[in-house]
N, C-alpha and C positions, 0 to 999 in steps of 0.2 A: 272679463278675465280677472281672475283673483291678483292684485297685486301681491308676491312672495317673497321677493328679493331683496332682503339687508344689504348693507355697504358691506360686509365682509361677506356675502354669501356671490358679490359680485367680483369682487377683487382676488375671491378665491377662484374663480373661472377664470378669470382672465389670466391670471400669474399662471395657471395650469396651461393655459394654450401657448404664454410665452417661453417656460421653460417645460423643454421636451426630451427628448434623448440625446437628439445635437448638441444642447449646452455639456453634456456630460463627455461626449466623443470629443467636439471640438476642440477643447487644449492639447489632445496631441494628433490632432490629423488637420489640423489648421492653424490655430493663434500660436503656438511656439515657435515652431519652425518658418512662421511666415511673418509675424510680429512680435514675437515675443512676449514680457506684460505688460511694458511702459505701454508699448504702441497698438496694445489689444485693447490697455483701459480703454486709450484714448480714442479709438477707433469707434469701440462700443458706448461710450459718453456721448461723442459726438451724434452717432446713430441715434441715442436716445434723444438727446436736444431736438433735433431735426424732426423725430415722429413726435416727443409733446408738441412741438409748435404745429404740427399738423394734428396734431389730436384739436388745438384751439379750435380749429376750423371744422372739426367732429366736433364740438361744442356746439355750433351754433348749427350746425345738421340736428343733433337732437331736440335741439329744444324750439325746432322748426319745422317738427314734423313729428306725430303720432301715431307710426305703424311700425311693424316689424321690417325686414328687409336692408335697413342700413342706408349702407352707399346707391346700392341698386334703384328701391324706391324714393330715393334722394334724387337720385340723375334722373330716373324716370319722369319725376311728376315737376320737374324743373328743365331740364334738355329736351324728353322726348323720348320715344320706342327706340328708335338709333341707339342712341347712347346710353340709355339703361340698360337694350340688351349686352353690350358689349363689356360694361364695368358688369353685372352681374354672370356671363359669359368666364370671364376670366376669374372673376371672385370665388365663384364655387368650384373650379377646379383646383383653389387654393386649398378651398375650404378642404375640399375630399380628398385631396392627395394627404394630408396632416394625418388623416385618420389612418389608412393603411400602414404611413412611415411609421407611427407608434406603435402599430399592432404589431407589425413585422420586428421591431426591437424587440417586443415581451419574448418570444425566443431566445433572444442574442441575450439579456438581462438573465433569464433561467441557467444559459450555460457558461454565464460567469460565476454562478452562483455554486452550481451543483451538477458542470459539466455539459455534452454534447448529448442529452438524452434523446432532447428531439430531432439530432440529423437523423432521423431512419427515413425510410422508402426514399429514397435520391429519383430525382423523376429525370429532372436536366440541368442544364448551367445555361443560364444568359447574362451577357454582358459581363462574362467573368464569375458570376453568384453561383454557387449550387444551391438549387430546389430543391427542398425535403418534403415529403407528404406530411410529416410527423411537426415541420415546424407551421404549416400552414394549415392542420388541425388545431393547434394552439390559435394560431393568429385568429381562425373564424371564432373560435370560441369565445374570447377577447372579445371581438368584436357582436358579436352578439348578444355576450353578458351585458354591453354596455349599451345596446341598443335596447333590449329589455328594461332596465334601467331607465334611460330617458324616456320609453313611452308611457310609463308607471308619473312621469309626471315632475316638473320642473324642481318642487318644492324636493321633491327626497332625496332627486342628484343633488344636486347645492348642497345639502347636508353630508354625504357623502362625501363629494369634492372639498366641505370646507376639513373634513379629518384628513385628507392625503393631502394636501396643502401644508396643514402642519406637520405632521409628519416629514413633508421635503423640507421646510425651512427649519426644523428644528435638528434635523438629520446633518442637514451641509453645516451650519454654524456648528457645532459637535465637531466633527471631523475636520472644520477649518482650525479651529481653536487646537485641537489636538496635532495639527500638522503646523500650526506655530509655534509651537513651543516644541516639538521632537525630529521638525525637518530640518536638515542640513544648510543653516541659513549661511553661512560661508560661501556654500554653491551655490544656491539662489544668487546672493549678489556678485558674485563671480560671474554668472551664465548670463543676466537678466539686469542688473544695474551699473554696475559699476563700469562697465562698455557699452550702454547704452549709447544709440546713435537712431534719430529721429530718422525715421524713412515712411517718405508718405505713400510710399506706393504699398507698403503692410499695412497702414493704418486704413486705405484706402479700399482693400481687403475682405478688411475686417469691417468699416462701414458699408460697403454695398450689400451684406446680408442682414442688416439691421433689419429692410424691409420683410423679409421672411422671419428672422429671428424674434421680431417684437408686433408680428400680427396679431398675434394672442388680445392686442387694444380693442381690436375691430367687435371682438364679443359682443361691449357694451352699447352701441346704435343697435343689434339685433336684441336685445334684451331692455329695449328704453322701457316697452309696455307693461314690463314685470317689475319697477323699481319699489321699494316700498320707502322711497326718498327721491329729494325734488331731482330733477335733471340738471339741476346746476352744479347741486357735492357728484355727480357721476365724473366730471372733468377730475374733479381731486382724485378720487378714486383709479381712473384711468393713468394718474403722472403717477401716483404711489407703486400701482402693479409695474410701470414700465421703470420705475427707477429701483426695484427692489429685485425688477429681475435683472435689469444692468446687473446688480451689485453679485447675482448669483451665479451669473456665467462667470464675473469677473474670480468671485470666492475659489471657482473652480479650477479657474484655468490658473490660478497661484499655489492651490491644493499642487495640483501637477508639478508646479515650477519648484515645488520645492525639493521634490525629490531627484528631478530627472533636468538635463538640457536639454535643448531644442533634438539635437540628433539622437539621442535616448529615447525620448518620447516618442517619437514619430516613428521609431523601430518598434514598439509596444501596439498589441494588438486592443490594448485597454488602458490607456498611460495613468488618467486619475485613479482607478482602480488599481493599479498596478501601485503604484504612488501609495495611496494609502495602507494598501494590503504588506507592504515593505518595512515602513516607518511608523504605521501604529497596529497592525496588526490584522486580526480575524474579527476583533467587533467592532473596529472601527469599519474592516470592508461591509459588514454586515450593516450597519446604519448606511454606508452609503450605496447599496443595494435595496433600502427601507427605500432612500430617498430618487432612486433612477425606476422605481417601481411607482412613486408617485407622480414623477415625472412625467413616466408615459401611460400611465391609467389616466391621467389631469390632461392631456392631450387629447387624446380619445375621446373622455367627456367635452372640453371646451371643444373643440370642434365638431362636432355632432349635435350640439346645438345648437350651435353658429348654421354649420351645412342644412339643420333641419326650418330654421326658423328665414334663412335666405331663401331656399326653395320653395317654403310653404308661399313668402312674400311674391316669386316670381309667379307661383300656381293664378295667384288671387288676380296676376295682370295679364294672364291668358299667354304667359309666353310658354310654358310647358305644362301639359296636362292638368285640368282643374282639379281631377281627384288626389294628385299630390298637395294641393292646398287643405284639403279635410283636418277638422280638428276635432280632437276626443274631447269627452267629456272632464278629461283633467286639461283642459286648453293646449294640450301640445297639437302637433304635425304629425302626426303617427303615420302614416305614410309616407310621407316625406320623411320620417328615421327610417321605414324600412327602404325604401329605395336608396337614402345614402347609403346604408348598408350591406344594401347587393351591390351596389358599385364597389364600395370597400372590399367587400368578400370575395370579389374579382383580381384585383390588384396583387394579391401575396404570390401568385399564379406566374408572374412576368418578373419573379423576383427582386430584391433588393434593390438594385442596380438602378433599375428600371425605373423603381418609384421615386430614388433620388435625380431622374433626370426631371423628373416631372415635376417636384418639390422646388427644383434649382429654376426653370423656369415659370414658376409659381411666382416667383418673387418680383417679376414684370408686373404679372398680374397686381398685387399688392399695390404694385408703383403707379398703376392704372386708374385703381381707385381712389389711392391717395388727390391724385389729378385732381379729377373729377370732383369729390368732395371740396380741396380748396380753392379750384377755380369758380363754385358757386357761391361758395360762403363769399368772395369780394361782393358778388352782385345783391348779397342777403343783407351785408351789416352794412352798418351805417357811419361811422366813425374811420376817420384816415387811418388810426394805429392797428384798428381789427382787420380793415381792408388791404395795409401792409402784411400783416403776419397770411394771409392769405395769398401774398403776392408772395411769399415766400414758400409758402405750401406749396406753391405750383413750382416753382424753381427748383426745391427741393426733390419730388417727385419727380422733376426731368433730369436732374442728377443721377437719380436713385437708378432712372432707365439708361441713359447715357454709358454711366458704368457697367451696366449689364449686357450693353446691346454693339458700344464700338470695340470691334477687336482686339485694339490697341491699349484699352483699358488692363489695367489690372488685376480687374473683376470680372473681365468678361466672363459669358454662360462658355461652357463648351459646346461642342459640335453637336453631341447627340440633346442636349437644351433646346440648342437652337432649332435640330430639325423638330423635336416636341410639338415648340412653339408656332410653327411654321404649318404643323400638320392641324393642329389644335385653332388658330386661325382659320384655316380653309375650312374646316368641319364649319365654324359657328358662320362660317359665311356662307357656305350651302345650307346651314339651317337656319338662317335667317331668310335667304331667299324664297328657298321651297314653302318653309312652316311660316312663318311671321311676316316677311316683309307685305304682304298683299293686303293682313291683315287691319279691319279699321278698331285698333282697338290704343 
């Protein structure tokens, strides 16, 4: 396979899977009203510290293994069939839930833009959402363009993705500059500093979605095979995309804070948009409508090729179908994009609601493989300080489930997460019995 991938044509995938539509939603349907900004940095810093120190230990996963797959073929060919299936099990429902959640926003982004065109054909409502025929002809569309796209071959997404990349970071920085210097900074420090009062139980919040929030890292072990650079600068690469998009949730949810309070916002059915469209205008909303449209095209791509290049890995160990392992003549997965795809095309069907129950316990999943990964890197490196940051990995990652899974937390999943998670279990444990377990592979 042709090596393709520059450092920026890799750091532009990953920054794309980290920031998605949630960083643009989240300052006013979660970090204001639940931490405000002190205790959002903090929350989100923190997050980040915890995944680089566990990216450490995706460091020495890469550069200890020469396939595609990631964490999957990492546990696999070091734990065993058990434990491979189970980190790749949870991973790629990670993987494919990402994809729907974006596709279903390119609607919600059109009718911020230029209205409710596509609520027509109302089909039904679950879990509170109404179903439009007319917004889940966009979504397949969406979803399709972009699967056409990746099978056409690694080298011309990357080019692609690295223009909507820029376009997002040059979009937000525009519109942040311009909301500091014309937002109401008297109310920002009013609302947000000058009562500031540390509470861990917001910061705490806002960290247990880190692992969902800054999945977008995990790209780089599925894309080791494509680097056109050693696997050592991939680690820089990996801290740069997760501190830059720290920095761009963070941008965001200040953007908001400037305009509005906690209880303002959270009354807004689009608080950053609302925020800017108030204080700088109609080109200012329009750059950052550039930038919620790269957001969630750069989601779509980074995950699709994550979902495509995890599946093809799983095809080649006989856990599901070999013909989803096939590769084209441009070295992709081309069946394994179309089958993520039909799964995707599926999902806009059980609307919104839905897919964010599934996203929300997605982030177990994450926390799964996080495990997994650093509890093998102790048993890889060879030095006390590397064998530490791995002992830490693993502590981390049971944090990370901890807060997700005891009720009493402040980040537990809700109710309908939990049943997800529960059902989504039982499936992979009848299909490990029936299909795999017998098997001597």
């Amino acid at each position: 396979m042709k090596k393709s991938l520059g450092k920026f044509d890799i750091f532009a995938i990953v920054l794309g899977a980290i920031i998605g539509w949630g960083s643009f939603m989240l300052p006013g349907t979660k970090f204001l009203k639940e931490a405000g900004v002190i205790n959002t940095a903090l929350g989100l810093i923190l997050g980040a510290i915890c995944i680089i120190l566990i990216e450490k230990n995706y460091a020495v996963m890469i550069n200890s293994q020469d396939e595609e797959g990631g964490e999957f073929s990492y546990t696999y060919n070091n734990m065993g069939k058990k434990h491979g299936f189970i980190v790749g099990w949870f991973l790629i429902l990670a993987y494919l839930s990402m994809i729907p959640l974006n596709a279903t926003a390119f609607p919600l982004v059109v009718k911020k833009l230029i209205g409710p065109v596509f609520e027509v054909g109302y089909l039904y409502t679950i879990a509170g959402y109404d179903v439009y025929l007319g917004e889940i002809i966009l979504s397949t569309f969406i979803i399709c363009l972009f699967a056409y796209v990746n099978i056409k071959g690694i080298s011309g997404t990357s080019k692609i993705q690295n223009i909507i990349i820029l376009a997002l970071i040059s979009s937000v920085s525009i519109v942040f500059i311009g909301m500091v210097f014309e937002g109401d900074k008297t109310a920002f420090m009013n609302n947000y500093i000058s009562n500031y009062k540390f509470d861990l139980g917001g910061i705490a919040k806002v960290f247990s979605i880190t692992p969902f929030a800054f999945i977008g890292f995990d790209a780089i072990p599925q894309l080791s095979k494509e680097f056109k650079f050693s696997k050592k600068k991939a680690s820089f690469v990996a801290i740069v995309s997760l501190l830059i998009g720290t920095l761009i949730y963070n941008l965001l949810n200040i953007i908001t804070a400037l305009a509005f309070s906690p209880s303002e916002a959270v009354a807004l059915d689009w608080a950053a948009g609302s925020a800017v469209i108030q204080v700088l205008g109609k080109w200012a909303f329009l750059l950052l409508i550039i930038a919620l449209c790269a957001a969630v095209w750069s989601g779509i791509n980074g995950f699709m090729i994550c979902s495509s290049k995890l599946l093809g890995s799983i095809a080649k160990y006989g856990l599901v179908p070999s013909s989803i392992g096939n590769v084209n003549n441009r070295g992709v997965f081309n069946n394994s994009i179309i089958f993520v795809s039909i799964i995707s095309l599926i999902a806009p069907w059980f609307g919104r609601e839905v897919i964010i129950w599934i996203v929300d316990m997605s982030s177990l999943g994450a926390a799964i493989a996080y495990f997994y990964v650093s509890y093998i890197s102790i048993k890889k490196v060879k030095t006390k300080g590397s064998k530490l940051i791995g002992c830490i990995g693993v502590l981390i990652s049971i944090l990370f489930m901890i807060l997700l899974l005891v009720p009493i937390s402040p980040a537990a999943l809700g109710i309908e997460p939990i049943v997800a998670l529960i059902m989504w279990s039982c499936l992979g444990i009848i299909f490990y019995r029936v299909k795999i377990g017998k098997k001597n592979i």
